[in-house]
LUMKOL-82858 format. One record per residue: z negated, x, y negated of N, C-alpha, C in turn. Coordinates in steps of 0.001 Angstrom, whole numbers, plus 500000, padded with zeros to 6 digits. Last residue first. Example, Ala and Ser with C-alpha at 12.3 -4.5 7.8 and 13.67 -1.06 7.14 Angstrom:
2
492920512850502250492860513670501060492130512900499970 492200513190505690492200512300504500492200513200503300 
//
This chain:
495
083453647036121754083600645490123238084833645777124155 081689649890121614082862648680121518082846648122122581 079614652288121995079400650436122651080213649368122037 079686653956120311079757654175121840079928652803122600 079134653402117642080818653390118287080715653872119402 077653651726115949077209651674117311078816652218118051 076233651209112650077654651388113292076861651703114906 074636648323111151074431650081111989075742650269112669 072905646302109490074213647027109371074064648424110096 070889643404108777070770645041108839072149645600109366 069922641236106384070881641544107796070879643053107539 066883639620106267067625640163105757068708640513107234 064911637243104212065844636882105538066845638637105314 061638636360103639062566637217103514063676636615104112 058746635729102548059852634764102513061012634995103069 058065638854102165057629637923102237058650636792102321 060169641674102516059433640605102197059059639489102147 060387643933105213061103642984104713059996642205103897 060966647320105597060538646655105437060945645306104996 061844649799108847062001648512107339061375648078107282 062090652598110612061085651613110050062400650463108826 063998653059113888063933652842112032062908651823111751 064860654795116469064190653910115859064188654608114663 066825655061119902066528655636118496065587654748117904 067848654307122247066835655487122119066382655702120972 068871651915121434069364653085121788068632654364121964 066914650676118953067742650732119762068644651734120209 064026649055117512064568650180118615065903649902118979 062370649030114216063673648789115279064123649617116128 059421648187113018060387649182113739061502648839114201 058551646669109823058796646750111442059558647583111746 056264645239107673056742646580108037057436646404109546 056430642306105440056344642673107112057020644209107024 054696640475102832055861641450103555055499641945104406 053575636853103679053256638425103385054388639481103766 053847634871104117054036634258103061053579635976102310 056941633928107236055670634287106420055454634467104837 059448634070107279058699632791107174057523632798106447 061657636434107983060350636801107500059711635259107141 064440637549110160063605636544109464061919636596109211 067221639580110883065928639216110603065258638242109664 070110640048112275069903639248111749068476639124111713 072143643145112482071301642432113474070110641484112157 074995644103113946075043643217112903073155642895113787 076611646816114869075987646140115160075562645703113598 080319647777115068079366647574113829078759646771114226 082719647704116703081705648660117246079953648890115933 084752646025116249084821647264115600083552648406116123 083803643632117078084472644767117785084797645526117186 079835643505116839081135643428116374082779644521116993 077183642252117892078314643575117930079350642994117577 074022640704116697075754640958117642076387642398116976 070958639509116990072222640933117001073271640627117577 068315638004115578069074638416116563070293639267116370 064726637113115262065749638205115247066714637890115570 061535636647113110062453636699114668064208637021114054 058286637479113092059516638098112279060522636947113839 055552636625113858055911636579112116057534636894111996 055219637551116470055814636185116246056244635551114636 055995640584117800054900639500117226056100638125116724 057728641619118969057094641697119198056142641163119186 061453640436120040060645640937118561059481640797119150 064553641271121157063460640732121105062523641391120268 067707641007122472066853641246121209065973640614120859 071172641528123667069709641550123611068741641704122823 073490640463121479073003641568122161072183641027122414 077148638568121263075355638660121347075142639844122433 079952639759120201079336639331121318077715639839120906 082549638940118291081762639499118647081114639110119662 085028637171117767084803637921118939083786638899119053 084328636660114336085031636248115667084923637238116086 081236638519112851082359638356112837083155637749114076 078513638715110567079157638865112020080479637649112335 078777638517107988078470639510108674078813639744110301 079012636439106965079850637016106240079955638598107357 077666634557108421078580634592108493079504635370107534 074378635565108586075091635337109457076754635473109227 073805635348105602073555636602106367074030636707107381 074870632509104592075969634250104255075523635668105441 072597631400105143073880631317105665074851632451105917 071331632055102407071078632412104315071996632043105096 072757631444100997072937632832101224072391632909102303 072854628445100929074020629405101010073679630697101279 070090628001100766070712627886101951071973628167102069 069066628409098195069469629260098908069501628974100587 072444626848096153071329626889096627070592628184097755 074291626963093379074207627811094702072599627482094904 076173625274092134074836625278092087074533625687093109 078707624443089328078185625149090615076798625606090973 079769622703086536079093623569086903078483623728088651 080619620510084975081759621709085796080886622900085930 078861618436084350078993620073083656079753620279083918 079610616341085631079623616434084097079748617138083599 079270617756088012080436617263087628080450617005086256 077771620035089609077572618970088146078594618663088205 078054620630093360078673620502091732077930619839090745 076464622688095561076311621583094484077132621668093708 076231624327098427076349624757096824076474623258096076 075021623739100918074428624641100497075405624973098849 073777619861100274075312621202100626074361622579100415 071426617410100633071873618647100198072798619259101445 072337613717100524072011615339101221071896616455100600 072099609859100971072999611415100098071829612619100729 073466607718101746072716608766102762072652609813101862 074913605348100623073394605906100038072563606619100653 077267604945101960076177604109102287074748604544101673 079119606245100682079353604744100256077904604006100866 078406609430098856078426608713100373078171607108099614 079501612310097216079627610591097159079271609832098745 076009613249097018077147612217097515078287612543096769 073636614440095793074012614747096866075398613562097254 074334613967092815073833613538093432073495613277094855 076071616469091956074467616282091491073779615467092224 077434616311095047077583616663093663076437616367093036 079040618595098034078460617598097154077944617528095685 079647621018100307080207620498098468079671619433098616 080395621291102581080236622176101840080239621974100477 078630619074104853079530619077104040079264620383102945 077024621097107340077498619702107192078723620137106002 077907623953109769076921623266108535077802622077108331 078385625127112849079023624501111532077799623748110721 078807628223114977077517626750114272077956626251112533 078897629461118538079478628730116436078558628007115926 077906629597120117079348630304120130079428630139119004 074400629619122183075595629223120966076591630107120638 072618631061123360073730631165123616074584630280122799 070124631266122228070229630353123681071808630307124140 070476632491119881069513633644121186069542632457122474 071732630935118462072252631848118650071950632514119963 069736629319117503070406628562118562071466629993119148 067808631145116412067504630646117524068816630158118743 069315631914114190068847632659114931068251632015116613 069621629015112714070625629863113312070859631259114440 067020627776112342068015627813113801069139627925114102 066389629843110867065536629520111770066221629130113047 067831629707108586067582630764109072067292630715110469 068032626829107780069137627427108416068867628393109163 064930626666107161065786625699108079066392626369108702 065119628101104534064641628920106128064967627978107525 066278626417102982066973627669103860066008628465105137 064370624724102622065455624245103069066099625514103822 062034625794101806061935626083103399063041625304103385 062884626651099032063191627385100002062571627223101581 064386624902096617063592624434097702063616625662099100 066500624625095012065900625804095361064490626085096551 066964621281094493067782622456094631067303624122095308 064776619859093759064977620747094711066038621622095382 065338617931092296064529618989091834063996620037092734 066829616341093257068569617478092333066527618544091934 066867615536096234066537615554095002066461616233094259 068176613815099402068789614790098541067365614120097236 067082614066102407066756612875101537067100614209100499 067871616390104612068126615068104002067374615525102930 069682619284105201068727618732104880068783617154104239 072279619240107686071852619444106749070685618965106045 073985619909111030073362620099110113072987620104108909 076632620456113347076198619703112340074865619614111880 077062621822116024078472620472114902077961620380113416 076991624102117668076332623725116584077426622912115448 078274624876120980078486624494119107077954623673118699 078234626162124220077269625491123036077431625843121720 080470625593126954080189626791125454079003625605124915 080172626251130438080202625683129363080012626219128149 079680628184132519080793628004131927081349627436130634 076304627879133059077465629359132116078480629171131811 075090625281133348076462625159133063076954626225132662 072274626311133368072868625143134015074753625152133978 071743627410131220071519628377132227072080627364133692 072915626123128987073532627307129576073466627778130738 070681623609129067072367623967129107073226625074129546 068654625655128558068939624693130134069660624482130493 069045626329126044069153627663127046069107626790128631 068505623901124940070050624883124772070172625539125843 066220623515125213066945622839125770067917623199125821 064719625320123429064931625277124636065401624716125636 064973624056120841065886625191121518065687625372122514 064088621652119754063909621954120788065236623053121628 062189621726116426063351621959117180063343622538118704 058699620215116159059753621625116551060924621066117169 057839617108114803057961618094116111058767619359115644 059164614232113461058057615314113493058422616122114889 061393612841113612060388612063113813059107612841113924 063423614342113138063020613338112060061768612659112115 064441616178114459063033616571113959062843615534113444 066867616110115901065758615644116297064353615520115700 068886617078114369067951615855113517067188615734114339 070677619201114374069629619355114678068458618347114434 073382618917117274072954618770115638071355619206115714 076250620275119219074856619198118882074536619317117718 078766620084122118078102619777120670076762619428119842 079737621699124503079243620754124175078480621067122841 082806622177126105081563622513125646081005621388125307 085423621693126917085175622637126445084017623234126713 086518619069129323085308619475128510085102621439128345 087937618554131825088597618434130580087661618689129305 086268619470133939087078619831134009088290619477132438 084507617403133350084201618798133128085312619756133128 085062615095135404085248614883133657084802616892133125 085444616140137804086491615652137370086403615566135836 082910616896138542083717617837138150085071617507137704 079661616530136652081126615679137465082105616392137323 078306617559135399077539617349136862079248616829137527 078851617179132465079560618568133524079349618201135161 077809614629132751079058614484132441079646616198132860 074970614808133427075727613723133318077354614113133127 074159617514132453073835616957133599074905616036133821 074845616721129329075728617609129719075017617701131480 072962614340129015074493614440128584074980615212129020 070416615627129300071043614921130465072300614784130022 070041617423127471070303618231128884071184616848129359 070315616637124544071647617433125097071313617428126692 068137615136123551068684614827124493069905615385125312 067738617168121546066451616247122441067095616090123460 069479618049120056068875618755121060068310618012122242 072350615389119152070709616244118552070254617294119895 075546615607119262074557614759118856073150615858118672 077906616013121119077529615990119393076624615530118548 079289614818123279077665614957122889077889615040121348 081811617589123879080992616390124005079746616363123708 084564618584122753083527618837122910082804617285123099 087944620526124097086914618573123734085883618935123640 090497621953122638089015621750122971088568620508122707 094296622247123369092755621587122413091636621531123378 095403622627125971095092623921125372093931623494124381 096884619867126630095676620999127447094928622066126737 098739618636125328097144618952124401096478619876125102 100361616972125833100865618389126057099711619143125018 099834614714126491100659614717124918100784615986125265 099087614379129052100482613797128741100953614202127508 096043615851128440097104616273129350098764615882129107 095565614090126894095299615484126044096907615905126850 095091611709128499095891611565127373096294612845126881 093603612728130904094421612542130853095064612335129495 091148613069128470091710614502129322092817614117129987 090616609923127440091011611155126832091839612118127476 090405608661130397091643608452128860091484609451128209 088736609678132204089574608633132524090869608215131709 086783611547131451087762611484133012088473610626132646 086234610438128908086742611883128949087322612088130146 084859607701129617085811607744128692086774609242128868 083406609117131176084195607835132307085533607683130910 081137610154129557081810610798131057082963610078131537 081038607730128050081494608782127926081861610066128259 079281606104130311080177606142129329081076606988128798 077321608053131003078278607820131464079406607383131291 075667608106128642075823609545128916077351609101130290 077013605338126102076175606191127163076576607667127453 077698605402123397077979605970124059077041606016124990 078631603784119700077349603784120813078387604217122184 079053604852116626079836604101117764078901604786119169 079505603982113088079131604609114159079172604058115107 079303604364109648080280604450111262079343604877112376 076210603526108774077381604097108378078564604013109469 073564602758109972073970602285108465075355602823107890 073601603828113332073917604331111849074021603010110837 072536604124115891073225603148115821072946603193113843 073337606795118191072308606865116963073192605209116184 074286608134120289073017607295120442072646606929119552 076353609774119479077095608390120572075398607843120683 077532611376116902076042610948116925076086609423118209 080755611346116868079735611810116340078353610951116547 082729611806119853082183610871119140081070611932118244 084240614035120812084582612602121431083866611976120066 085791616589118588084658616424120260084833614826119677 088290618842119211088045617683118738086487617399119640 090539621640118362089566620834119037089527619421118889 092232623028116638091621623585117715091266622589118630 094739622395115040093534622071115110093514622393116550 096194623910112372095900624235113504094943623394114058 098192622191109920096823622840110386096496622538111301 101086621646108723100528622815108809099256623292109537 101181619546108887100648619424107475100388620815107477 101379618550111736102813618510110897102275618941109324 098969618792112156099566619519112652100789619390111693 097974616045112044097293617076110933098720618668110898 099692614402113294099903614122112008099496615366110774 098505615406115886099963615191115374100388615349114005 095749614626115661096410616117115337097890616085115427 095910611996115489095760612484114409095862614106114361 097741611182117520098100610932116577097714611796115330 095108612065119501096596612470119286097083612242118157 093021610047118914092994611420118869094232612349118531 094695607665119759094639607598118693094336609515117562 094917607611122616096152607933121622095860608363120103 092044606852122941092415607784123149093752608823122581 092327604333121854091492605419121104091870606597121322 093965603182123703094360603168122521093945604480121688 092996603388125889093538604248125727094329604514124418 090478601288125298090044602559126042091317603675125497 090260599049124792091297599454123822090939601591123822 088993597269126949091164597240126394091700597864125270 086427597899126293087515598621127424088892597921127349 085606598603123043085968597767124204086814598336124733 082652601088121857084597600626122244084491599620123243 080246599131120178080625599753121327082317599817121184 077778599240117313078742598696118313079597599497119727 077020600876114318076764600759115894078190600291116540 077054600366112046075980599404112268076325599962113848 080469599885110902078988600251110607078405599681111774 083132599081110759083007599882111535081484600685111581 083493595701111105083381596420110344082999597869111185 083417593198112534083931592729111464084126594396110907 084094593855115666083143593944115060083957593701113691 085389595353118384084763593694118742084153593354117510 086110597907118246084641597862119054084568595980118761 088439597547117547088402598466118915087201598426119506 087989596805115140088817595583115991088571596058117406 087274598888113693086196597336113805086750597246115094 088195602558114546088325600985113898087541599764114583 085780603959116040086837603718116126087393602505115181 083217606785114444083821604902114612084927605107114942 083345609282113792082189608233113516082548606808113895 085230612372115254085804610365114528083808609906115098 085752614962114023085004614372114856085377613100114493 088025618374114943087586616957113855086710616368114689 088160621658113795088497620561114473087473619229114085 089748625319113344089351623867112780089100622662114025 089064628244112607089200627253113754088699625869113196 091466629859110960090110629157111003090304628135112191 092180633736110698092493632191111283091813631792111018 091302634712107656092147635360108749091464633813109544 090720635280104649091345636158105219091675636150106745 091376631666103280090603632522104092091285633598104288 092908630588101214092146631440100557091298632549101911 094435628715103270094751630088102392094430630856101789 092154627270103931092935628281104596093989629124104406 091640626160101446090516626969102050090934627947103010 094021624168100739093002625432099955092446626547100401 094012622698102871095295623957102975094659624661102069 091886621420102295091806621880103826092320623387103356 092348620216100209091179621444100223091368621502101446 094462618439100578094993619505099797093636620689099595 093561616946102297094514617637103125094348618588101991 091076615209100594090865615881101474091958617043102256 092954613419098488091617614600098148091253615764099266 095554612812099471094920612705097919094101614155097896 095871612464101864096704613420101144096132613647100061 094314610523103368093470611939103225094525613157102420 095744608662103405094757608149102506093871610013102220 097874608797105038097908608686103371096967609132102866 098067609200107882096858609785107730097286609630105923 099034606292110087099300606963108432098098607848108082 099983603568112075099274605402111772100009605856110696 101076601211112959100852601982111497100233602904111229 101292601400116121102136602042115408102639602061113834 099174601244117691099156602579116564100625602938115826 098496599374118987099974600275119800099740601420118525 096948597955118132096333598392119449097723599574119804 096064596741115627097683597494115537097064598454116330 093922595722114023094506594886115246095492595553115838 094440596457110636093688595812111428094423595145113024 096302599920110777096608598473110397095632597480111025 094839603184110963096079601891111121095569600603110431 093468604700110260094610605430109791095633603836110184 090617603570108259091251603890109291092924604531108935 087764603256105865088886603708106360089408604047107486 085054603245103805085464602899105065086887602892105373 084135605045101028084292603877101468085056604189102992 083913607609099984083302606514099097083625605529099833 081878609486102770083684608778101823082933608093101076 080181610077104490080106611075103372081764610872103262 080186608765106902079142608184105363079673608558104332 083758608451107194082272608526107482081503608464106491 087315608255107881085927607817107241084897608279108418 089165609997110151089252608754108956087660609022108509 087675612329111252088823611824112158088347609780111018 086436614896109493086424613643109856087496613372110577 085590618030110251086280617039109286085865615860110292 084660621790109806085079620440110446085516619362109833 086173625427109985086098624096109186085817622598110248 085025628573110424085058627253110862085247626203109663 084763630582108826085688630567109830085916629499110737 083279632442105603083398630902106967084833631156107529 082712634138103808083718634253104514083319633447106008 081328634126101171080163634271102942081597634472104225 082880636459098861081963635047099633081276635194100891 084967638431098688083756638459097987082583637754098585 087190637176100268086436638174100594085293638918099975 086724633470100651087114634593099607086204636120100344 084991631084101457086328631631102063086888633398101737 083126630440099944083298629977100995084116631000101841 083636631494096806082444632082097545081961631415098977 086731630544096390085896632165096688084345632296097324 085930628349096436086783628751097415086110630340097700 084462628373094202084020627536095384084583628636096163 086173629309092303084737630075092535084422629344093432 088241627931091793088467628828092492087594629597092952 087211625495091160087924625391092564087991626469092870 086361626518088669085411626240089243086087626435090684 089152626770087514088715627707087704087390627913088566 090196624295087407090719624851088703089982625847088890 087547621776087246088328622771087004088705623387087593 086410618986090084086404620405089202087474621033088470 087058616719090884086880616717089960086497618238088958 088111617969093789088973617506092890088849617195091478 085500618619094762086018619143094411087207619197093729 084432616078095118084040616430094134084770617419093882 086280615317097257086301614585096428085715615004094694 085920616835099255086940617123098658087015615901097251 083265616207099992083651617626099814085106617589098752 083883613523100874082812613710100092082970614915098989 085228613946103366086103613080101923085174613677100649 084599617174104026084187615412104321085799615357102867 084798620060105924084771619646104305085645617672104707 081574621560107222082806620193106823083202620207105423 081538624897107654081112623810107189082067623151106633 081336628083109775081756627697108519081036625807108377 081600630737111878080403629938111155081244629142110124 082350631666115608082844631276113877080915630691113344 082326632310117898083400631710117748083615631656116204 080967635345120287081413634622118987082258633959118359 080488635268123251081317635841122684081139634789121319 077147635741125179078450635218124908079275635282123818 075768639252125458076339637561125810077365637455125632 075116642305126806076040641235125982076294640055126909 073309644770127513072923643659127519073899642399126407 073605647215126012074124647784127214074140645652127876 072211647139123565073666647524123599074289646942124872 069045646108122786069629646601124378070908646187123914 066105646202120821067666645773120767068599646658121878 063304644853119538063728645958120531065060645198120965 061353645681116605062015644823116933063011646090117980 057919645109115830058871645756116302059789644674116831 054747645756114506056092644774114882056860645644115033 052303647330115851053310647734115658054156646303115129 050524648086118092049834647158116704050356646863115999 051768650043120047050922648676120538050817647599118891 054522651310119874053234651442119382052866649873119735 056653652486121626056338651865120837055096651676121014 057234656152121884056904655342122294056559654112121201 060088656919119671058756657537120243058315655841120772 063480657934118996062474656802118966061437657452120017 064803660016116534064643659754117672063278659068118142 065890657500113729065019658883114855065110658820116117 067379656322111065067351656373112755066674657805112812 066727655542107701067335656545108854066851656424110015 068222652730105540067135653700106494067532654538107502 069408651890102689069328652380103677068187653169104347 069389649110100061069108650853100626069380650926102165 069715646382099888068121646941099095068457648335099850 072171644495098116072074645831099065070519646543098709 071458641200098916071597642149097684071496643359098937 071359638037098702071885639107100282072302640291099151 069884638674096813070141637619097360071515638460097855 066741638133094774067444639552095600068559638310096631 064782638240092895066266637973092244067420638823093321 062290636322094060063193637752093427064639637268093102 061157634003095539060774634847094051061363635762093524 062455635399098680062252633939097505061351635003096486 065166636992099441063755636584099167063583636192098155 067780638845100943067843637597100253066126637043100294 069232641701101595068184641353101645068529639623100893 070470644293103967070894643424102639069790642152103196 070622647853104499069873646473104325070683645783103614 072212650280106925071851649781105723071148648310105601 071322652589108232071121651462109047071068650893106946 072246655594110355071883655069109126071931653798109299 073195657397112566071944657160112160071147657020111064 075547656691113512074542655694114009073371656177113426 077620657358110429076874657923111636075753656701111966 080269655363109192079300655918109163078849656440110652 082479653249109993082929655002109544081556655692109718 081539650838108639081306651311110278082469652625110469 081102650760105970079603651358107130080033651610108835 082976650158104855082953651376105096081585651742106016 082193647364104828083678647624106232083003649587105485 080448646755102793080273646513104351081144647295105258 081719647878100513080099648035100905079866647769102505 084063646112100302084121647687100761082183648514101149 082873643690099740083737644466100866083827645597101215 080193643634097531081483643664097742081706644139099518 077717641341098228078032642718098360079623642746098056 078079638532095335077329639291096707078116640533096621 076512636877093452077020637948093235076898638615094344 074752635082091819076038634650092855076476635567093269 073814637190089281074055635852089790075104635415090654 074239640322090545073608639432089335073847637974089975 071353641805092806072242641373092561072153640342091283 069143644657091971069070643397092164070640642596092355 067536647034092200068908647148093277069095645166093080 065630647282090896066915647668090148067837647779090671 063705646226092137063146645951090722064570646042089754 063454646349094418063229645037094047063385645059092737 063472649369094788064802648266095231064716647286094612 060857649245094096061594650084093046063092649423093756 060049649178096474059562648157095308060182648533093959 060988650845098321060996649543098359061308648757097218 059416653067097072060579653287097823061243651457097470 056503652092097930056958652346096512058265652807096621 056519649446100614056206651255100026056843651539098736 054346647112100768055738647036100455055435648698099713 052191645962103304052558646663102019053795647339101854 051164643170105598051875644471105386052232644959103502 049396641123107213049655641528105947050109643029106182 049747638511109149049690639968109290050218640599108009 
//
């Protein structure tokens, strides 16, 4: 559906450009919600331009007339709130902190800043490892081979590179981060195995070991200063990895969470940490969470539940509709997005833009099935997507040279940014539906009473569309490739 970009517009594109890396300042955003509901500013990010979550202008609200049949349109209900907003942010691995140690401080400080920093996308989630995973230069536990009582627990090995960008990032953030960890393997000895690759299973004599073992490590993180929120049980419990990894039935791991974990949480005086379960891909989220909420004894120690998006590896559409089965099955339960990033890394794709429409795509989506958060993979890797010890390497949404000391904003950072610089903890999802199928959408409120509403353009033509809400309506336009976030104060409808 071909649309024309109005000379208004095209004159944005030409001198409203941002310079490199260069996002909105702060005060550009927080003074909009002072404004009257009947202005609606843009910030734009499209391929071929030099526009990247750049301020392209403002539009004015009317009073809204019937919608037009031939129309896109996008239709947004105040009065219609979900579920409440937990965060956006991304792991920082051994991997993460590893390259980042090889940077200049001044580079460290342009990371930070454009992660954390009130200039940046301002993330609010951090995840991590619970010891090693692909993304270390090598394999690691916190104990001693065979040492079932834990009593050589030592988190040493993460003082080096990884504890000192944790405390980085959360001091550079402006305001809490919800942190929490995932463990890829239990040590060899716990699954029966020379090594912690390749799969394998926990053995049941070392059921509560593992379980202690969780403890220990927010014990240990905790004494370092950092909050940890959570934890979910296993990363990827079906996927038998070239890297850590550790095999889970759907009962299994119902029987692990009733039986040793949620008691263990309970005795260490943990009630309050989040467990998430699953953590794994879409495909299969229903029966895992069937399986293990279906029981009210293991549900009863279960937050939520976790997932990723690799189902695609084998071809097909992301199956968001499995999210919304979850929900509409379990309302109590929360749905977080653990994990995400594009494979097979090649430094000539850095700019590769259906990588970011990736993000775009099912950040908006997993959002409109009720998702609370959604964490990206590792925030940092280095020319060569790694360091990973098993040769999985990836794209981050920013890159180091390390030779250079140079930073490499891809644009799956700024699509990113449209979400998380913008909508904010404790907001709450609106209603919001789009007319045709070229654009898709979604909206939160912010408690300040500043609707945030998130558009996507895939297509390879700029899109004219209406926006209704509240009785009112605004034309925009978005271009081709587009992703933009739109900005409207709404102070009748605080949370």
């Amino acid at each position: 559906m071909k649309r024309i970009l109005t000379t208004a517009l095209a004159a944005v594109l030409l001198i409203g450009c941002a310079k490199e890396n260069q996002l909105p300042k702060e005060k550009e955003i927080t003074d909009l919600s002072s404004s009257t509901p009947s202005k609606v500013s843009v910030f734009t990010t499209a391929k071929d331009t030099e526009l990247k979550m750049s301020n392209t202008g403002q539009s004015e609200f009317k009073k809204a007339d019937q919608a037009k049949e031939n129309e896109v349109s996008i239709f947004i209900n105040p009065e219609k709130q979900y579920q409440e907003f937990l965060g956006i942010g991304g792991a920082i691995t051994d991997a993460s902190a590893e390259v980042f140690a090889k940077l200049s401080k001044e580079k460290q400080e342009e990371l930070l800043n454009a992660y954390y920093g009130e200039d940046g996308i301002d993330y609010t989630i951090i995840r991590t490892s619970i010891h090693s995973c692909d993304f270390s230069s090598g394999s690691h536990t916190y104990v001693e081979e065979g040492d079932k009582e834990l009593k050589t627990f030592d988190i040493e090995h993460d003082r080096k590179y990884r504890l000192p960008m944790i405390k980085s990032a959360i001091k550079k953030a402006d305001e809490n981060l919800t942190f929490y960890a995932s463990p890829w393997s239990p040590p060899a000895f716990m699954k029966g195995k020379k090594d912690m690759l390749q799969g394998g299973s926990l053995l049941p004599e070392y059921f509560d070991s593992w379980a202690n073992y969780y403890i220990k490590f927010i014990q240990e993180y905790e004494k370092e200063g950092i909050d940890v929120w959570g934890v979910t049980i296993q990363n990827e419990p079906m996927a038998v990895q070239t890297w850590e990894s550790c095999i889970y039935s759907a009962e299994q791991e119902r029987d692990f969470l009733k039986n040793h974990l949620g008691p263990a949480f309970e005795k260490a005086g943990f009630a309050d940490k989040k467990i998430v379960v699953w953590d794994h891909n879409r495909d299969l989220i229903v029966n895992r969470a069937n399986t293990i909420f279906g029981d009210p004894e293991a549900a009863k120690y279960a937050w939520g539940i976790g997932f990723h998006w690799y189902e695609t590896w084998a071809g097909g559409e992301p199956m968001f509709d499995n999210l919304g089965i979850v929900k509409e099955n379990f309302p109590d339960k929360q749905l977080l997005f653990t994990e995400g990033c594009n494979e097979g890394f090649d430094a000539s794709k850095y700019q590769y833009w259906p990588n970011a429409e990736r993000y775009g795509k099912s950040m908006i989506n997993d959002f409109n099935k009720g998702t609370v958060g959604w964490t990206d993979w590792n925030i940092l890797l280095d020319q060569n997507g790694g360091p990973n010890h098993v040769g999985n390497f990836c794209f981050s949404p920013i890159h180091a040279d390390t030779d250079k000391n140079e930073l490499i904003f891809t644009p799956s950072y700024y699509y990113i940014g449209h979400f998380s610089k913008y909508i904010r903890p404790g907001a709450r999802r609106i209603s919001t539906a789009v007319s045709r199928s070229v654009l898709e959408a979604t909206t939160f409120l912010n408690t300040d009473g500043r609707m945030v509403s998130v558009v996507m353009n895939s297509t390879d033509e700029p899109i004219s569309y209406a926006v209704y809400v509240d009785g009112q309506e605004t034309q925009v336009e978005i271009p081709a490739r587009a992703i933009q976030t739109l900005l409207y104060s709404n102070d009748q409808k605080t949370i």
